[in-house]
PyMOL Python script that loads the backbone (N, CA, C, O; Angstrom):
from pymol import cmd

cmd.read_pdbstr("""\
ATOM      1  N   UNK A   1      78.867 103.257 115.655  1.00  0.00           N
ATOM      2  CA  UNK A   1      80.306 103.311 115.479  1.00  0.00           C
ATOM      3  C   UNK A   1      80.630 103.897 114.105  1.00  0.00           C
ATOM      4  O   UNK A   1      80.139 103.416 113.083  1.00  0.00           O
ATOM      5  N   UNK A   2      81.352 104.802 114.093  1.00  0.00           N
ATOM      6  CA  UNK A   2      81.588 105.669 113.010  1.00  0.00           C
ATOM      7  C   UNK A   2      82.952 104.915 112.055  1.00  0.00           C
ATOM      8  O   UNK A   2      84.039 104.696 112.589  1.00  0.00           O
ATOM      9  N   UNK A   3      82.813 104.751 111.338  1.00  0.00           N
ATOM     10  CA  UNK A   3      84.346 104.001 110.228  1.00  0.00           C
ATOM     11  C   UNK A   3      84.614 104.903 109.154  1.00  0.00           C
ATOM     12  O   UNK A   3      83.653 105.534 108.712  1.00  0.00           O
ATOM     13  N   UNK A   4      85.818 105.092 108.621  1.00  0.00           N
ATOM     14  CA  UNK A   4      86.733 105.865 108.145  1.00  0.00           C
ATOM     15  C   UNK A   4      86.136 105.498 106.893  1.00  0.00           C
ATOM     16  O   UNK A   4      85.678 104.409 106.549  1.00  0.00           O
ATOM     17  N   UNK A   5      86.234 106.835 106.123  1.00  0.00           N
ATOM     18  CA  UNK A   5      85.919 106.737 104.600  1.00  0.00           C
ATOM     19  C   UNK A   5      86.558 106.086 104.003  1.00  0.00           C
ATOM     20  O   UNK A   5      86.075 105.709 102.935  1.00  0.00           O
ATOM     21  N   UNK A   6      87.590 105.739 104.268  1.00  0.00           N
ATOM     22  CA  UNK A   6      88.572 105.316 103.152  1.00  0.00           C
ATOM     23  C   UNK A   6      89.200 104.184 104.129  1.00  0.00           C
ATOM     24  O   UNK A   6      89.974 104.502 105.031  1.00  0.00           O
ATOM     25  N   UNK A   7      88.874 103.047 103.927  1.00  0.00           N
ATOM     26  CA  UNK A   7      89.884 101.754 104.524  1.00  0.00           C
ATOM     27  C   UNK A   7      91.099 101.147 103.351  1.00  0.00           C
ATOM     28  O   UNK A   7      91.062 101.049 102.125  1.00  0.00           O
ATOM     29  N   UNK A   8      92.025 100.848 104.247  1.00  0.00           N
ATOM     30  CA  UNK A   8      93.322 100.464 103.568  1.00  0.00           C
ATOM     31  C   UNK A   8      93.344  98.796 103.479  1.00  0.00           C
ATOM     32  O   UNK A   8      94.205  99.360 102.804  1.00  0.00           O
ATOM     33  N   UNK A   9      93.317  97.819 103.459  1.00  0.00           N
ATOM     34  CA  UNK A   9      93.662  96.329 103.954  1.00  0.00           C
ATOM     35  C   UNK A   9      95.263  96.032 102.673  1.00  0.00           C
ATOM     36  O   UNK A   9      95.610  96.193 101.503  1.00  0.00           O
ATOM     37  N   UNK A  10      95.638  95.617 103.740  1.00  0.00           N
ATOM     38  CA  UNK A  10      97.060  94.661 103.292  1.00  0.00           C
ATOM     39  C   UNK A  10      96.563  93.436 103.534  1.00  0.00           C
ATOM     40  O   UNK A  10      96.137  93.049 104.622  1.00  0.00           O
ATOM     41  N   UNK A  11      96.633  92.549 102.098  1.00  0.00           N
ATOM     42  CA  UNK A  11      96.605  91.165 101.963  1.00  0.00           C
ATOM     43  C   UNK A  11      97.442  90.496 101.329  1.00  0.00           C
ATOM     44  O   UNK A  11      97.294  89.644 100.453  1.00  0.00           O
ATOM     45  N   UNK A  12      98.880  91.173 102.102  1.00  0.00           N
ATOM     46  CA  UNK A  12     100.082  90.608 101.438  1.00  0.00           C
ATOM     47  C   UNK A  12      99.894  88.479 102.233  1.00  0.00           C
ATOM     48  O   UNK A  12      99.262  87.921 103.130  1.00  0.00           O
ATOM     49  N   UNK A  13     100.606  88.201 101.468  1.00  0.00           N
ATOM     50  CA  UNK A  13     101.155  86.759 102.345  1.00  0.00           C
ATOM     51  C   UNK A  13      99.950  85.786 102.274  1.00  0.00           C
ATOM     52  O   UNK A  13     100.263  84.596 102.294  1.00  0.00           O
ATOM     53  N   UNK A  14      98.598  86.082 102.193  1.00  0.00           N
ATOM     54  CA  UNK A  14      97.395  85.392 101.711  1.00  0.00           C
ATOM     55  C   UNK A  14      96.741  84.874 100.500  1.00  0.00           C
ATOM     56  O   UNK A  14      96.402  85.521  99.509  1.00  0.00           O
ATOM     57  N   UNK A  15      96.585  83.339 100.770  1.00  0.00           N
ATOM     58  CA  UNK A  15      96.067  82.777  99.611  1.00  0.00           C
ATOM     59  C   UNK A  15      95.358  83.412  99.180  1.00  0.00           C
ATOM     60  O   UNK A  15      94.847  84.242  99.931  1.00  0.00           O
ATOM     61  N   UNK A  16      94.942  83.377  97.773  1.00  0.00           N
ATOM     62  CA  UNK A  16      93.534  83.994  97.121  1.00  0.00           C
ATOM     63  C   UNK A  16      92.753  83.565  97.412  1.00  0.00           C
ATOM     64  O   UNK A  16      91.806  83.999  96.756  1.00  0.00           O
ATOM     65  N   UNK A  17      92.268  82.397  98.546  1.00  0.00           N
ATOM     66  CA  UNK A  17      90.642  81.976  98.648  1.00  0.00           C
ATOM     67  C   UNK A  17      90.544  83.332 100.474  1.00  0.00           C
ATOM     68  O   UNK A  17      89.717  84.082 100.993  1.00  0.00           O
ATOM     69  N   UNK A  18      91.747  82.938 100.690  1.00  0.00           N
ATOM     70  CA  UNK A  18      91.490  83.844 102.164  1.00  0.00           C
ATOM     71  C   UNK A  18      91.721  85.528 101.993  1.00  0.00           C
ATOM     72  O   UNK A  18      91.549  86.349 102.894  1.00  0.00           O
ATOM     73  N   UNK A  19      92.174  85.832 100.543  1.00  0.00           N
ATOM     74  CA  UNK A  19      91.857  87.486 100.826  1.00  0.00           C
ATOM     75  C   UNK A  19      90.516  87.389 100.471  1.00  0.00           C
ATOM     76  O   UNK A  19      89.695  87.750 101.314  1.00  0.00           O
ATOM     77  N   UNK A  20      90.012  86.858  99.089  1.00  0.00           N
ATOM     78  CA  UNK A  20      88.903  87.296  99.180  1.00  0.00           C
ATOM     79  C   UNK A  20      87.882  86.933 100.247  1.00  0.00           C
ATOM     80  O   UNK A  20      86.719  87.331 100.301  1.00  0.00           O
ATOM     81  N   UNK A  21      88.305  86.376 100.818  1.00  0.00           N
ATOM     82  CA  UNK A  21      87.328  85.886 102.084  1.00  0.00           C
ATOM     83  C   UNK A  21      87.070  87.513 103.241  1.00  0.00           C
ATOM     84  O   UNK A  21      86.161  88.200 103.707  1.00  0.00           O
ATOM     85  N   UNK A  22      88.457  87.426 103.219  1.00  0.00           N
ATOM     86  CA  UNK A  22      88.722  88.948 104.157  1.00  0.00           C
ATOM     87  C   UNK A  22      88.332  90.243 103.308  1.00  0.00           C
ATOM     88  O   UNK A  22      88.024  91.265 103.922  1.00  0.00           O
ATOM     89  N   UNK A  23      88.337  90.230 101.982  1.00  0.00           N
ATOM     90  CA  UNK A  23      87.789  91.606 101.359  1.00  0.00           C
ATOM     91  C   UNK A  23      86.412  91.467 101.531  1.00  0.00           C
ATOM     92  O   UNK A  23      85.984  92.556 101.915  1.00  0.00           O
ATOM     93  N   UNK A  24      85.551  90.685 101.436  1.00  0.00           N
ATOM     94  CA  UNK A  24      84.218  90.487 101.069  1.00  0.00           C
ATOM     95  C   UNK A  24      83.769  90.836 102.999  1.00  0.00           C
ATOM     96  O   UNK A  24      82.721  91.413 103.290  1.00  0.00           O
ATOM     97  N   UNK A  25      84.559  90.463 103.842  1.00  0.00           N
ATOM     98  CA  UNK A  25      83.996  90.323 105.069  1.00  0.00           C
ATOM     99  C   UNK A  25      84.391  92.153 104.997  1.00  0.00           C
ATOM    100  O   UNK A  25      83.391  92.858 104.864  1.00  0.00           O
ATOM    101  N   UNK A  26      85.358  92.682 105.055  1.00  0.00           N
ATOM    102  CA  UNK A  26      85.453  94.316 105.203  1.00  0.00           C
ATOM    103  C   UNK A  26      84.302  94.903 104.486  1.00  0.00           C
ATOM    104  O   UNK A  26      83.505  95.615 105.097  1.00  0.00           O
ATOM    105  N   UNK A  27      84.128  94.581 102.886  1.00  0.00           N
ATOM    106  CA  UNK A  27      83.066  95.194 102.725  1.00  0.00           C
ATOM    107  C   UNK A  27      81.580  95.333 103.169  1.00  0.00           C
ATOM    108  O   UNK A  27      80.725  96.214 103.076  1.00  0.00           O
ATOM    109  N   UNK A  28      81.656  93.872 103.779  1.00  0.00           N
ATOM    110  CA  UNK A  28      80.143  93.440 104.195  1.00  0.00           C
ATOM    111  C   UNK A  28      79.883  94.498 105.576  1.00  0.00           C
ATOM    112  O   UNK A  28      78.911  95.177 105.908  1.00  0.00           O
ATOM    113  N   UNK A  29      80.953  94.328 106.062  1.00  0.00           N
ATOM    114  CA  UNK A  29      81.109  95.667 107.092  1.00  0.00           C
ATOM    115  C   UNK A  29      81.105  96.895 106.793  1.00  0.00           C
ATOM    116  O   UNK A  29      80.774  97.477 107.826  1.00  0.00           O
ATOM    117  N   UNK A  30      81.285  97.667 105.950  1.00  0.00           N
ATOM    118  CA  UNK A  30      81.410  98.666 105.714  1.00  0.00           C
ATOM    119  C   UNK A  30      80.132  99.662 105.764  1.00  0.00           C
ATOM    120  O   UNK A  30      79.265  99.174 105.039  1.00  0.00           O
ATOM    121  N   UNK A  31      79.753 100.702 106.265  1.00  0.00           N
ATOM    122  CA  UNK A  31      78.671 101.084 106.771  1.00  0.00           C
ATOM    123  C   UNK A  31      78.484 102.555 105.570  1.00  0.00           C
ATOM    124  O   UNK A  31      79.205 102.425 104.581  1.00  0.00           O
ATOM    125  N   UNK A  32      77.775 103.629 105.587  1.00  0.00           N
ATOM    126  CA  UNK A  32      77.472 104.719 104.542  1.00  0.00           C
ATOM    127  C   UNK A  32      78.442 105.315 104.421  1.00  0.00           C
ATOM    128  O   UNK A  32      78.586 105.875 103.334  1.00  0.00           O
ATOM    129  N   UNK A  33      79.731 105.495 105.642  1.00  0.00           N
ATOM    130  CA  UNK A  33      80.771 106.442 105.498  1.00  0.00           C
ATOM    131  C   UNK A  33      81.606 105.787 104.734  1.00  0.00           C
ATOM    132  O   UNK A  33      82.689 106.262 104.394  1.00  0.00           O
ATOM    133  N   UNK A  34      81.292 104.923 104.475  1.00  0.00           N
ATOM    134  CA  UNK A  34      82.852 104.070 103.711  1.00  0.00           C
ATOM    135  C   UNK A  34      82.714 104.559 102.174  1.00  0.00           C
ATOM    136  O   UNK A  34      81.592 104.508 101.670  1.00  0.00           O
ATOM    137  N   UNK A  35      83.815 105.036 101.402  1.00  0.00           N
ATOM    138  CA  UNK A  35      83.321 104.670  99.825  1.00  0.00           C
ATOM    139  C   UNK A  35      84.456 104.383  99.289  1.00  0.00           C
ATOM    140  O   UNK A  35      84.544 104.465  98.064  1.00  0.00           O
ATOM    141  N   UNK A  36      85.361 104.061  99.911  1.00  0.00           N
ATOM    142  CA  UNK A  36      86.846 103.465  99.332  1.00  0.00           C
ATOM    143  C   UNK A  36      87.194 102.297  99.847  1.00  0.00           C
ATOM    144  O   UNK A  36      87.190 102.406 101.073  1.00  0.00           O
ATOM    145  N   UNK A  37      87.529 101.110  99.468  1.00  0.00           N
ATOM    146  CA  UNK A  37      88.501  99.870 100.265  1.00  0.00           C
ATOM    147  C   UNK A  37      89.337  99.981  99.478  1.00  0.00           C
ATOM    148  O   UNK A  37      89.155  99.534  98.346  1.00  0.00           O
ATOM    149  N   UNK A  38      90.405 100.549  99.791  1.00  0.00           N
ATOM    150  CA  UNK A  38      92.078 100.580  99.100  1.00  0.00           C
ATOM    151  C   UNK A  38      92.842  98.941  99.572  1.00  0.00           C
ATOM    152  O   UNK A  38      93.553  98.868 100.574  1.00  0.00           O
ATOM    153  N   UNK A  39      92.636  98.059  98.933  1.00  0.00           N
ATOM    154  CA  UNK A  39      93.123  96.470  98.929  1.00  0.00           C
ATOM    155  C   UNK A  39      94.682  96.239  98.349  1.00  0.00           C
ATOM    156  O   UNK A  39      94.771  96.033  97.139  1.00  0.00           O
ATOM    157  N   UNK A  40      95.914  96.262  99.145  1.00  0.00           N
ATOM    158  CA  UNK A  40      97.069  96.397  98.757  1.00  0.00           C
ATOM    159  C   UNK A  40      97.609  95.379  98.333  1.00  0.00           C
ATOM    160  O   UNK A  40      98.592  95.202  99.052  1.00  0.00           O
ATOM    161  N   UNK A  41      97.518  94.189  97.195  1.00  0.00           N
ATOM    162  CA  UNK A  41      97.982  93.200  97.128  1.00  0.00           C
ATOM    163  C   UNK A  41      99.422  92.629  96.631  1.00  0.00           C
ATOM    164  O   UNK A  41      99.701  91.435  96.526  1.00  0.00           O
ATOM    165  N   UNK A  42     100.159  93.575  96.388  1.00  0.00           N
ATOM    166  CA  UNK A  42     101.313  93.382  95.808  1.00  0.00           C
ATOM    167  C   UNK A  42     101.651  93.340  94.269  1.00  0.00           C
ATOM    168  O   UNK A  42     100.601  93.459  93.639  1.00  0.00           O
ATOM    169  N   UNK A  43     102.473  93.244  93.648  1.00  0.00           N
ATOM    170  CA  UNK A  43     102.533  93.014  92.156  1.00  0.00           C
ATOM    171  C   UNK A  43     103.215  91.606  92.110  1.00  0.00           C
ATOM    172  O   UNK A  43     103.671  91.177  93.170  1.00  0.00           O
ATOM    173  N   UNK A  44     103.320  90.880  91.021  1.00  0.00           N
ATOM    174  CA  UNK A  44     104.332  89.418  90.738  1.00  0.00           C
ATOM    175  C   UNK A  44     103.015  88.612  91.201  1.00  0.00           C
ATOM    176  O   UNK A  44     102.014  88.547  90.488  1.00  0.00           O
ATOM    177  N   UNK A  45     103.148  87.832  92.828  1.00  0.00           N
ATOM    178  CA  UNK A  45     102.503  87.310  93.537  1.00  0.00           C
ATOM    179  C   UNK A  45     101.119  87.635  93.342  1.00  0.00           C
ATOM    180  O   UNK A  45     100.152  86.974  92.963  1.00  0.00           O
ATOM    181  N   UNK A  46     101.298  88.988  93.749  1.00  0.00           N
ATOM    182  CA  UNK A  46      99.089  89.493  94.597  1.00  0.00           C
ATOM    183  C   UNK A  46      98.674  89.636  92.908  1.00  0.00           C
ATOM    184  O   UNK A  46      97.469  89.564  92.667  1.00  0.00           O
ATOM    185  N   UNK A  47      99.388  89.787  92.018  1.00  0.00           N
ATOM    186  CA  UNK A  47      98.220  89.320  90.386  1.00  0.00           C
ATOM    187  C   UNK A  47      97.180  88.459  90.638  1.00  0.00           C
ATOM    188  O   UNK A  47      96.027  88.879  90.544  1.00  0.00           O
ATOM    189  N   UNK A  48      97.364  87.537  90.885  1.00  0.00           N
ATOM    190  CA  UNK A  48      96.388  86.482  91.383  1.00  0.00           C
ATOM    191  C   UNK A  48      95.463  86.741  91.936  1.00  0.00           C
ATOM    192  O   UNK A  48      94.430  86.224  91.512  1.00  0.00           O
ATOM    193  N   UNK A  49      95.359  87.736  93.249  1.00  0.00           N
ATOM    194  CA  UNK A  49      94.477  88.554  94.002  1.00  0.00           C
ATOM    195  C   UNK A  49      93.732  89.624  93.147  1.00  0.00           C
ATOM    196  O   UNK A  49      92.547  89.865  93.377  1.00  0.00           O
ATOM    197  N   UNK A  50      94.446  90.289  92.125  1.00  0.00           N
ATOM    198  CA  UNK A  50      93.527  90.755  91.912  1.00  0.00           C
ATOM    199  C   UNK A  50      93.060  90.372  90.800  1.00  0.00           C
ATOM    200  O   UNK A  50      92.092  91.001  90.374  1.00  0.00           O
ATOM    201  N   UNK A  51      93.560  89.309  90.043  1.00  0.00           N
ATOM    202  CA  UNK A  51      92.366  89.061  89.466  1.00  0.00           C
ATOM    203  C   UNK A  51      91.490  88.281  89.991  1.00  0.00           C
ATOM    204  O   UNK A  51      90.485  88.197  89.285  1.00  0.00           O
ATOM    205  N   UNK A  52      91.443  87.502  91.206  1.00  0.00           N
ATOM    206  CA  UNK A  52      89.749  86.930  91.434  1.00  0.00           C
ATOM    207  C   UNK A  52      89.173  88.228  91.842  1.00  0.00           C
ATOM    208  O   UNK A  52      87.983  88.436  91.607  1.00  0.00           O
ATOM    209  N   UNK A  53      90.017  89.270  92.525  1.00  0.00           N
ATOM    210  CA  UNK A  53      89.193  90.693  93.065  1.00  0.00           C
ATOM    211  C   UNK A  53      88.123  90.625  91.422  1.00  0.00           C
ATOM    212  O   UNK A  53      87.002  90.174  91.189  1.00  0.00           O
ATOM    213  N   UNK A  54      88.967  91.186  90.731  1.00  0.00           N
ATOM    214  CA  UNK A  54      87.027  91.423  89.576  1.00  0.00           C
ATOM    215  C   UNK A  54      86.405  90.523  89.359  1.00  0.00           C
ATOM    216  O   UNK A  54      85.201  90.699  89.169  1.00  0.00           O
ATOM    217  N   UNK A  55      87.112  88.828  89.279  1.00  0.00           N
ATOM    218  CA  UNK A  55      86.121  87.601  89.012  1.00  0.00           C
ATOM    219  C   UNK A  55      85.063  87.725  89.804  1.00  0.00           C
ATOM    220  O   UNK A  55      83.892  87.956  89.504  1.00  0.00           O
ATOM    221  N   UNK A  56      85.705  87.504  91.137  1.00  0.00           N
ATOM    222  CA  UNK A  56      84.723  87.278  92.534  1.00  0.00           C
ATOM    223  C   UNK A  56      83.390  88.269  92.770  1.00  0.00           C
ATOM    224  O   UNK A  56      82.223  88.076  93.109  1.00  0.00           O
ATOM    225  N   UNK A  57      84.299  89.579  92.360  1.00  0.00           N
ATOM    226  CA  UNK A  57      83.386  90.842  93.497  1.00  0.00           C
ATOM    227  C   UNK A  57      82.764  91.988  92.265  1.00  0.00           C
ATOM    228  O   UNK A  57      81.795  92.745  92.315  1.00  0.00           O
ATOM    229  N   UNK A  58      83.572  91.788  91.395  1.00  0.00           N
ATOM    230  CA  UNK A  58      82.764  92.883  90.169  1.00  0.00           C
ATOM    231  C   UNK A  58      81.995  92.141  89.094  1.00  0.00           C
ATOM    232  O   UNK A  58      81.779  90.941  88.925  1.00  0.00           O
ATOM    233  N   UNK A  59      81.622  93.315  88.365  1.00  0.00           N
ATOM    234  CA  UNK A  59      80.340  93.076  87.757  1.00  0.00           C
ATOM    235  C   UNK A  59      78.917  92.725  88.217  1.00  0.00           C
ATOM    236  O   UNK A  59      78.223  91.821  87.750  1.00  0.00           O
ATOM    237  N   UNK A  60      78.615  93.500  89.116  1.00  0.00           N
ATOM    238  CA  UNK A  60      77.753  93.704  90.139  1.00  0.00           C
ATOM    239  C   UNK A  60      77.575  92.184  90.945  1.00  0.00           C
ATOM    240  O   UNK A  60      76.491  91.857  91.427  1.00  0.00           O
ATOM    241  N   UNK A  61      78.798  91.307  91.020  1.00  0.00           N
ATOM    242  CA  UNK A  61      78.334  90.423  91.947  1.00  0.00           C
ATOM    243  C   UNK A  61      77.929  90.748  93.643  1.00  0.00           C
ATOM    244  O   UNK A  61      77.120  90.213  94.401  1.00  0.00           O
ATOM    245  N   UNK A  62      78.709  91.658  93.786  1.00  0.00           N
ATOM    246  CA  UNK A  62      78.895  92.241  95.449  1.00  0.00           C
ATOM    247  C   UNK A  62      77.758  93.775  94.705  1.00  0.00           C
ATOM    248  O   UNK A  62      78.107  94.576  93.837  1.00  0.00           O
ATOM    249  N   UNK A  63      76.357  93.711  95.474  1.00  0.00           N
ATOM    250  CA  UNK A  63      76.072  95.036  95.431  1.00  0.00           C
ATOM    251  C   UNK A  63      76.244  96.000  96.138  1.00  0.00           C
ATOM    252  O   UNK A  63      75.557  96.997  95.915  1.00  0.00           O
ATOM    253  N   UNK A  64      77.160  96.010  97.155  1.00  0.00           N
ATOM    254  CA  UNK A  64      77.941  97.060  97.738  1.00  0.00           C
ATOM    255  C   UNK A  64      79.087  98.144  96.659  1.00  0.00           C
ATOM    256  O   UNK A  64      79.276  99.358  96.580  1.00  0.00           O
ATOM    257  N   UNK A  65      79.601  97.040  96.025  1.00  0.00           N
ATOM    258  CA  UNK A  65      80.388  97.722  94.821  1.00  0.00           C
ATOM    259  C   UNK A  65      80.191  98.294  94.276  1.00  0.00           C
ATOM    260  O   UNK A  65      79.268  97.740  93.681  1.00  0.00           O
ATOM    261  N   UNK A  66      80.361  99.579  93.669  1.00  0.00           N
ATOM    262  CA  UNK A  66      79.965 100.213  92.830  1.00  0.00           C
ATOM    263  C   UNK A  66      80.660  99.956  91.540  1.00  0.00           C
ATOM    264  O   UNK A  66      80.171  99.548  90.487  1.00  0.00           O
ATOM    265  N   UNK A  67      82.326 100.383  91.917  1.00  0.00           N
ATOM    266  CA  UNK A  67      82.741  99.770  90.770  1.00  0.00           C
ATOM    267  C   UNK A  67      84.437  99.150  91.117  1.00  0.00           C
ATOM    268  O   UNK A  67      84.662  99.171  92.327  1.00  0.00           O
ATOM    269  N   UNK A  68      85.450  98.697  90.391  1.00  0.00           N
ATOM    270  CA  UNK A  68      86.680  98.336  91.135  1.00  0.00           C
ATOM    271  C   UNK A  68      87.192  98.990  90.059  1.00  0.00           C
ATOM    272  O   UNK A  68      86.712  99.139  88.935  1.00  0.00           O
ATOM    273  N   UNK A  69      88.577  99.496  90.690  1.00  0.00           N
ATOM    274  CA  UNK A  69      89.476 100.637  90.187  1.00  0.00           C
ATOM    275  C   UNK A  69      90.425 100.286  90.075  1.00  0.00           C
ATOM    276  O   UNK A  69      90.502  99.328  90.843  1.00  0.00           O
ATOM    277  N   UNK A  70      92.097 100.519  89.166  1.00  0.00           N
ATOM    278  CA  UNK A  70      93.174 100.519  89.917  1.00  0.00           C
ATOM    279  C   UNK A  70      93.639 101.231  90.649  1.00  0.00           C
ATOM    280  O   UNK A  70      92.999 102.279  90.565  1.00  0.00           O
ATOM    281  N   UNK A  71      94.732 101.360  91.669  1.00  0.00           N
ATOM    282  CA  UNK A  71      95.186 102.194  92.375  1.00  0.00           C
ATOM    283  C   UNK A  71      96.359 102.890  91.920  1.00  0.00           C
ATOM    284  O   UNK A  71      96.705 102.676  90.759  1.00  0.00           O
ATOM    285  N   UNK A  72      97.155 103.826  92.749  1.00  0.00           N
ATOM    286  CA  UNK A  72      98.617 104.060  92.477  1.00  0.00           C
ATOM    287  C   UNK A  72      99.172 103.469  91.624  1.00  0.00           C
ATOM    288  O   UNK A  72      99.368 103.884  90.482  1.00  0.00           O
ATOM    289  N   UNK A  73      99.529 102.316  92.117  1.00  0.00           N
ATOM    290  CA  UNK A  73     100.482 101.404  91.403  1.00  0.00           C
ATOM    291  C   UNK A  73      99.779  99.677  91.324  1.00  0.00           C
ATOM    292  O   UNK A  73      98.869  99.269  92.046  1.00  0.00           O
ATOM    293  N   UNK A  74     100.541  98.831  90.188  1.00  0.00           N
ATOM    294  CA  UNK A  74      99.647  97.523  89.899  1.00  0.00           C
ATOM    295  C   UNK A  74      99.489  97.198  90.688  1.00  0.00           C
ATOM    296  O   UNK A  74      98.317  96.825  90.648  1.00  0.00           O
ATOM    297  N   UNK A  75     100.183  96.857  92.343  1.00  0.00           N
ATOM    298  CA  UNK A  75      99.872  96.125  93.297  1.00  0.00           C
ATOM    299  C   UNK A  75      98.689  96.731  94.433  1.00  0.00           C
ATOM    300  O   UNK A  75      98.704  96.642  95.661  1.00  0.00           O
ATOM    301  N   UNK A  76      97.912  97.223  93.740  1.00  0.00           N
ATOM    302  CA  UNK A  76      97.002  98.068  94.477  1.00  0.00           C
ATOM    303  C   UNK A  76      95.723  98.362  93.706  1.00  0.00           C
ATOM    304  O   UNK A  76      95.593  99.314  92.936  1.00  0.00           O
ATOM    305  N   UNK A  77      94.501  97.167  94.074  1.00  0.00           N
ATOM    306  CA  UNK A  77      92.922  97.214  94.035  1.00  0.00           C
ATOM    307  C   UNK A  77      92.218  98.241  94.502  1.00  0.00           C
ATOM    308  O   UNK A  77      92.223  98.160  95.730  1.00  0.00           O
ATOM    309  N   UNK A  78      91.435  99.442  94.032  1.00  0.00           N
ATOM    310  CA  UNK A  78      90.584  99.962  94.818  1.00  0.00           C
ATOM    311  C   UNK A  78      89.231  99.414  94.819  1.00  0.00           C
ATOM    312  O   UNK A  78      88.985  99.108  93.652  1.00  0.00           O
ATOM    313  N   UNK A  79      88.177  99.128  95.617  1.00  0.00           N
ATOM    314  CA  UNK A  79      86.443  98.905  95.272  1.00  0.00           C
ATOM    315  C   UNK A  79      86.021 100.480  95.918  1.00  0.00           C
ATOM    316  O   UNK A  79      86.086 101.004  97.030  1.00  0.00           O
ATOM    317  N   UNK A  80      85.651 100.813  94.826  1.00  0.00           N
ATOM    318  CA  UNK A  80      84.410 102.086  95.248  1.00  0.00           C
ATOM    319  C   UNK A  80      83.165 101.661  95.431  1.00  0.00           C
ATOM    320  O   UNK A  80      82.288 101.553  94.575  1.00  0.00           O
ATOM    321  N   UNK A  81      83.081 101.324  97.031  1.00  0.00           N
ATOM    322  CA  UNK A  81      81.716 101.654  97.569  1.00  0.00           C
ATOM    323  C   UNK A  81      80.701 102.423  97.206  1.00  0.00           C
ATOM    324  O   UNK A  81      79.567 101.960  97.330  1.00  0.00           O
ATOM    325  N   UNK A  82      80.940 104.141  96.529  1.00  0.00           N
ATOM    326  CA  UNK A  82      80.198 104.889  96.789  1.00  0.00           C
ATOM    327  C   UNK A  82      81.044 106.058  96.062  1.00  0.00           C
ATOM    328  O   UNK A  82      82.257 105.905  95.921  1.00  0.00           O
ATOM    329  N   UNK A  83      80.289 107.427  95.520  1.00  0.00           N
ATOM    330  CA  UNK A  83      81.210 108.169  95.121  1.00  0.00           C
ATOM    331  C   UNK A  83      81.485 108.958  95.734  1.00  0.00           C
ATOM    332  O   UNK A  83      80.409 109.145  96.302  1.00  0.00           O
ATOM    333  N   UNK A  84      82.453 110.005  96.321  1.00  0.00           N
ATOM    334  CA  UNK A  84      82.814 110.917  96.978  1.00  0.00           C
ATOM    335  C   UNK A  84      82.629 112.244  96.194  1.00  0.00           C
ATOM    336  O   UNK A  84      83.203 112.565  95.154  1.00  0.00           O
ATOM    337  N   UNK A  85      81.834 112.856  96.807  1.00  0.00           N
ATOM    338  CA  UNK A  85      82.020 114.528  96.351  1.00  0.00           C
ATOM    339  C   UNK A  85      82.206 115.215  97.846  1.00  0.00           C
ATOM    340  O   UNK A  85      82.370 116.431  97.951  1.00  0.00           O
TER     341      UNK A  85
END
""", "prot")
cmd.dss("prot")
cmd.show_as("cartoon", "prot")
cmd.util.cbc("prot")
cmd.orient("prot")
């Protein structure tokens, strides 16, 4: 089964123990084509989200990660899987 380079997840409305529950399960899924999880958490509220996002999953705790990014805008986590050329 082939999966999209680039996955999006909205984890608006979710506690911080259940996104990261759900980010860690997408990545664990994520197969060679993946090298983006674009994680949309909101600003105000999803702060919270992302900061366990680097507690939890960076600094090589998750070795799928390569590294975590910001996105667009504050309410928006990227994890680079992998680098794209």
């Amino acid at each position: 089964m082939r999966q999209q380079p680039y996955i999006d997840m909205d984890v608006h409305g979710l506690t911080v123990d259940q996104a990261i529950e759900r980010i860690e399960a997408q990545v664990n899924k994520a197969n060679a084509s993946t090298y983006r999880i674009r994680v949309v958490h909101g600003f105000n509220r999803g702060n919270n989200i992302q900061r366990a996002i680097y507690r939890e999953l960076g600094h090589g705790l998750n070795p799928k990660i390569l590294r975590i990014v910001g996105g667009d805008n504050p309410g928006i986590t990227e994890l680079v899987l992998r680098e794209y050329y």
